[in-house]
Every structure is written in C-alpha cells, then in structure tokens.
C-alpha positions, 0 to 999 in steps of 0.5 A: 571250150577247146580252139582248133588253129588250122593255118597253111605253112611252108618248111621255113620259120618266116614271118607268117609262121611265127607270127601263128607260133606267138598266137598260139602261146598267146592264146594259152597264156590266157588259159584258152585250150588251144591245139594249133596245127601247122598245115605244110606242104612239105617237111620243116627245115632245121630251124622251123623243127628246132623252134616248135618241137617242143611248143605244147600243143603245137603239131605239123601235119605234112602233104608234101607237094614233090610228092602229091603234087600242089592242088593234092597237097592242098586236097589233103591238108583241108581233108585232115582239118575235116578229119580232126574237126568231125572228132569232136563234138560240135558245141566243145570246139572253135574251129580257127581257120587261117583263109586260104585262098577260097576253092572247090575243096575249102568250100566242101570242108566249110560245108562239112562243118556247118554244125561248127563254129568256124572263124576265118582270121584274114589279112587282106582283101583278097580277091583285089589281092590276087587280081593285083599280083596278077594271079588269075587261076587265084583270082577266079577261084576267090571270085567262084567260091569265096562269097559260097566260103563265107556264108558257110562259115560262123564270123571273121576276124579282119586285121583291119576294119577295112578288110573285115567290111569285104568279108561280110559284105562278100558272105550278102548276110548281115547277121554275120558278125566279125571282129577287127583285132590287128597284128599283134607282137611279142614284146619280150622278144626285142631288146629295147633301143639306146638311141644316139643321143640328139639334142633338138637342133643338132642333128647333122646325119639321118639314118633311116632304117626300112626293115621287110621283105621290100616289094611294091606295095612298101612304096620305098621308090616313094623314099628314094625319090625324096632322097635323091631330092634332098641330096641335091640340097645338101643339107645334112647327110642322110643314109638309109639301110634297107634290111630285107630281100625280095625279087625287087630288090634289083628294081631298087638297087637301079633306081639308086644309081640312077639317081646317083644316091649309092653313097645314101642308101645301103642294101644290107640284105637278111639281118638278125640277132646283134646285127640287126639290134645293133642297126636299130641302135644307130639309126633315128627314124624307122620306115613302114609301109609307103604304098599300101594304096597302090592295093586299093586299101587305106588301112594296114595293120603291118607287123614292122610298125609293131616291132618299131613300137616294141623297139622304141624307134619312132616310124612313119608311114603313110596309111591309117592304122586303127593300134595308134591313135591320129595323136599318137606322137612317135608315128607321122603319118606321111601322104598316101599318094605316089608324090616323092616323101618329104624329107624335110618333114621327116628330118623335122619329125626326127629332130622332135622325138629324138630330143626325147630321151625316154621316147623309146621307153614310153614306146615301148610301155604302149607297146606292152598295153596294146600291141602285145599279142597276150592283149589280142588274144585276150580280145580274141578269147572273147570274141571266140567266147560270144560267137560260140554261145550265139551259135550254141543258141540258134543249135 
C-alpha cells in the first residue's frame, strides 16, 4: 500500500509545515511508502528549501499566487492532486488529504476520486472556526460544500474526539468511520530540560514560560489578570516571558501596562535554538492554551503541551486533552471560564513537581511512549490499513 499526503503550505517552515515533515518521516520510519507532496502557493524561502531538499520522498508542487492569482492557485493545486492521484491504481493508494477549506474545486476533486480511499486529517471545527475569525467568504464555502466534501470522502482523522464527531455528523452517514490521533512531536529533537533546582517550601521567584504564536483564543489576558492580582499580594516575585509574535501582541503589551505589571511580564518575541533552550532552562512551569473555549470546543490537541512534555517542563492549561490522563501529575488542568487564573493554584502546583527532581525525565519517557509521532503514525498506519481493506471489500 502506497499513501499520497497531500497538504496546502506557504514558502516559510512554520509550524503546520513541519509538523507534515515529522509526519512524513514518521510514517516511513514505520515501513509505510509514503510520497508527501507540499502544495505552495508560492516558491519556498531559503530555510523552508534547506530543510526538505533532500527528505526522500518529499516534493513541493508550486501555483504561485502573484502569478495565478489566489482562487487559480488553489485551482491548480487540487487539480495536481487529481493528476497525480488518477496515475494510480485505486486499490494500491491512500489518498492523505490535509482539509483545506471545503469549495466547489475540492468537491470536484473528491468526486473524482470516488473509486479512492480518501482521509481527510482536521484540526478544527471548521465552519465554527471560519464563522469565529469572521471570515464569511470562508465560512459560506465550508457551510455550501463541506457536508457535500465529506460524503465524498472514505473517513477521518479528527486530532480530537470532539472535532472528528463534527466531521461524520457533517458527512449525515453513519457508516463513515474516523479515527481520533492527536498531534504528535518529535521527541529527539528537544534537549531535555535542567530545571532550577527548588526544594519544597523554598520557592521565592516564579517564572512562567508561554511559548506560540499568542492570539485570543491562547487566553494569556486570562494570566495577566491573575498576575496583576497576585502583584498586589506581593507575595513572591512572579515573572512571565511570552516567546512568540502575533498581531495581538500589541493588545497584550497594553493590558500589561494598564495594569502596571511591566516589571512581571516580558515579550521576548521569536526565539529559537540556545535562547530559547536556555529560557525553558530558567523558568518553572510552562503555560498552554487558556481560551480554547472561546472556539466553542472543550478539547485540544496543542502542539506546545507536547513540546512541554518532551522538554520536561511541567504546564497548565485549561481544556481537556485526551494524550494525558485526568492524573497525569505534571499537567493541572485549570478553569476553562474567562475568570482570572489563580496563581496561588499555580504557585502551589509549582512548588509540588518542582521538588521533583526526576520530573523532567519521567516527562520525557511518557513523551517518548505516547506522544512521539512514530507512536501516531503507528496507530495511523493502521487505520490506514483497516479503511483501505473495508473499501477494497465493498469495490
């Protein structure tokens, strides 16, 4: 069996594209032959070229936009899935489909591909998505082809229960069937952490670490009320660094000086390699996602909290997240409500794991069971297997 992994990309190696690189050499490190195809709207910049030029079995297929335009690009892009998907025979292939958003071109290419086993993998509820960021060309698109889209296609792989319910329940057809494989990461590719060294009852200075690209649904407004509620305790110093950029940064940077809490928060911006290493060896708890219901979902599946556990730093966020168990003692789960965050809660949890001195390597060996992506691509791999032989069998 041979997977095609089709997914849409920019020219810069953000987040979303590597997260398809790590995928791809996931899968092929389980003996699955796997041809990834990175569909670019225009030509990779020199770092996105320097990573995958030499990944076998990883091509980019480019319909620039300043060329095409932006729906002729999109145009193209689908068609070259149909082109290189009608090459082969339909009971050797598995066609891997990233969703894109759901219009009259992906419908036609999922019509064209009826005789296929098609997957689609999705990360959110979309049209709930589009409809929130107030994107209503987007949304009306999604709420016209997207129920059409998906009784075209074989199944689903939802990243959380929640939003692979959305996707049958949109196909109206029972017999569809999914699969729920959260993200996943890399494990060898973080250092492990050397935490500051804390003995229960002596922590005087908290350091928090939020690492992303902060937007709303992030909730970090929720953190920075809480902090500005504790500096009025004065009880210990507290300091968070926020590492990451976004057109919300601005709104951020007000609320702290609103609230004169400058001295307690830093926005360091972009970091990587030792800076950032060495950020994630000086601060005590890490902060996930703090607004996830503010989308209208209750589960999350955030690549951060997997990058936390691979790191070994503790975190706390505030939805449910099927990868870590409700005991799971290096995660609180704090209030999923638009209330300021407790710090006392956080300070409490701090003092806790960080009098553990081996917590960062029992992280990290949980990390390495049950989040590395060679542990969700084996659970893919079969999925793939079971749907490609029930459509085989109706064939």
């Amino acid at each position: 069996m041979k997977i095609l992994y089709f997914a849409f990309a920019g020219s810069r190696l953000d987040g979303v594209t590597k997260k398809i690189i790590m995928q791809h050499k996931a899968l092929r490190s389980v003996n699955l032959n796997t041809e990834t195809f990175l569909l670019a709207n225009r030509s990779p910049d020199e770092e996105m070229d320097a990573e995958i030029k030499n990944i076998e079995g990883l091509q980019v297929f480019v319909a620039d936009k300043e060329v095409y335009g932006r729906l002729r690009s999109r145009k193209v892009r689908l068609e070259y899935i149909a082109e290189r998907v009608l090459a082969e025979k339909p009971r050797e292939v598995v066609v891997y489909i990233r969703y894109p958003i759901a219009d009259y071109f992906f419908w036609d290419l999922t019509k064209k591909l009826s005789s296929y086993v098609v997957v689609t993998e999705h990360q959110q509820i979309e049209g709930d998505q589009y409809f929130t960021k107030a994107t209503p060309v987007k949304a009306l698109s999604e709420l016209l082809f997207g129920g059409a889209v998906r009784k075209n296609v074989t199944g689903f792989i939802g990243v959380t229960k929640e939003i692979l319910d959305y996707q049958i329940k949109r196909a109206q057809n029972k017999t569809k069937i999914g699969c729920v494989i959260g993200n996943g990461v890399t494990v060898n590719s973080f250092p492990l952490r050397r935490p500051p060294e804390v003995k229960y009852g002596s922590l005087r200075v908290l350091n928090l670490l939020f690492l992303g690209t902060p937007y709303h649904p992030h909730g970090l407004d929720r953190l920075i009320k809480g902090i500005a509620s504790w500096e009025n305790s004065r009880k210990i110093d507290i300091h968070l660094f926020v590492v990451g950029e976004s057109h919300f940064l601005n709104s951020y940077e007000r609320q702290v000086i609103q609230r004169g809490i400058q001295a307690s928060v830093t926005f360091t911006g972009f970091k990587s390699g030792d800076a950032l290493n060495q950020l994630f060896e000086e601060c005590h708890i890490a902060v996930g996602s703090l607004g996830i219901h503010r989308k209208g979902l209750t589960e999350t599946s955030e690549l951060k909290a997997r990058e936390y556990c691979a790191r070994g730093i503790p975190f706390f966020s505030s939805s449910y997240d099927s990868d870590f168990p409700k005991d799971f003692p290096y995660r609180l789960k704090v209030p999923a409500d638009e209330n300021p965050i407790d710090i006392e809660t956080i300070y409490q949890f701090a003092e806790r794991v960080m009098s553990e001195k081996e917590h960062p390597v029992i992280m990290r060996d949980y990390a390495v069971k049950h989040l590395d992506w060679s542990v969700k691509m084996e659970r893919l791999a079969t999925f793939l297997c079971e749907i490609s032989e029930l459509k085989n069998q109706e064939n």
